[in-house]
C-alpha positions as CSV (number, residue, x, y, z in Angstrom):
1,X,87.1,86.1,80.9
2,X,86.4,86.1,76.9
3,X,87.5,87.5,74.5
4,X,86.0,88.9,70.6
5,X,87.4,85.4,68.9
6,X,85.2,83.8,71.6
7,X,81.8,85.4,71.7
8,X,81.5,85.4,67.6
9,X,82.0,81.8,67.7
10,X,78.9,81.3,70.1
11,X,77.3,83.5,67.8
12,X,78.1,81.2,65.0
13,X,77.2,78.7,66.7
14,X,74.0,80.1,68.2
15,X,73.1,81.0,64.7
16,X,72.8,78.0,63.3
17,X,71.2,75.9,66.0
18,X,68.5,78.4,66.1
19,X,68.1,77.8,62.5
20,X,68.1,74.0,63.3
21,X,65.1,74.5,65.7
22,X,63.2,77.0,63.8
23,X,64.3,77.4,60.0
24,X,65.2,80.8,58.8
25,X,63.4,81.8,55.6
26,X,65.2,82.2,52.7
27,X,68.7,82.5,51.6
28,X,69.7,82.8,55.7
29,X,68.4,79.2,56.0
30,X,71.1,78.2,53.9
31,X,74.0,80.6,55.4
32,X,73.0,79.6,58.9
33,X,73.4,76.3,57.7
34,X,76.0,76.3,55.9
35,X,78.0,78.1,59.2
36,X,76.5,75.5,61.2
37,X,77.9,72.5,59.4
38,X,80.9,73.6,58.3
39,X,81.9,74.5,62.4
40,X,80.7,71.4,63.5
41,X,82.9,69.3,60.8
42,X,85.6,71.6,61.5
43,X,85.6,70.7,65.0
44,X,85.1,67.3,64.6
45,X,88.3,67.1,62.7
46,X,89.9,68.8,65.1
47,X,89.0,66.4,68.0
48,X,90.5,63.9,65.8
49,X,93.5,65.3,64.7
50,X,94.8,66.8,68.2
51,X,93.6,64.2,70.2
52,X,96.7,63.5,71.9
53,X,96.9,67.4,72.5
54,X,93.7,68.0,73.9
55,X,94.2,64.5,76.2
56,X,97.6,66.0,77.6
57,X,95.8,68.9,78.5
58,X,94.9,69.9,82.6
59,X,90.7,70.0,81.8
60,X,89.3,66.6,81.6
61,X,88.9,64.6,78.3
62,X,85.2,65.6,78.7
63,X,85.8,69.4,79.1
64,X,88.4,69.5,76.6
65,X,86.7,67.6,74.1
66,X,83.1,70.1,74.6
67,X,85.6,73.2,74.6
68,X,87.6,71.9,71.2
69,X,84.0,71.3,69.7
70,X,82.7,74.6,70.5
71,X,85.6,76.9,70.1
72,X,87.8,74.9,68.0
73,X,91.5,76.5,67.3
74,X,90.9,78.6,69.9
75,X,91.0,76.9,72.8
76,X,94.0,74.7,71.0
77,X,95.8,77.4,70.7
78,X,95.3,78.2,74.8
79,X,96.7,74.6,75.3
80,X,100.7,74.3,76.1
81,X,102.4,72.1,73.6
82,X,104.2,69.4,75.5
């Protein structure tokens, strides 16, 4: 099941790649996007920089990589160091 942390990051993301679609007007065109780009950077680095982490772990590269993008230190942190 999931918890707070997980649903407001699908929010996030939601938010911003409804904004992507159809534009906010506005000043929430630019926090949307803003949110949008800074998660998907984040996330990016983080497929980079625990690559080995997110390899070792028991979903496949594939899953692990989409569940890294989308929920970042989240589902890191769920991940057993070995």
């Amino acid at each position: 099941h999931m918890k707070a942390a997980h649903y407001i990051t699908l929010i996030l993301w939601a938010f911003g790649i409804v904004n992507l679609f159809e534009p906010f007007n506005g000043p929430l065109f630019y926090i949307s996007s803003a949110i949008f780009y800074l998660l998907l950077i984040a996330h990016v680095v983080e497929c980079f920089v625990y690559r080995d982490k997110i390899l070792k772990s028991k979903d496949s590269p594939l899953v692990a990589f989409s569940l890294t993008l989308l929920f970042g230190v989240i589902y890191l942190g769920s991940l057993k160091d070995s």
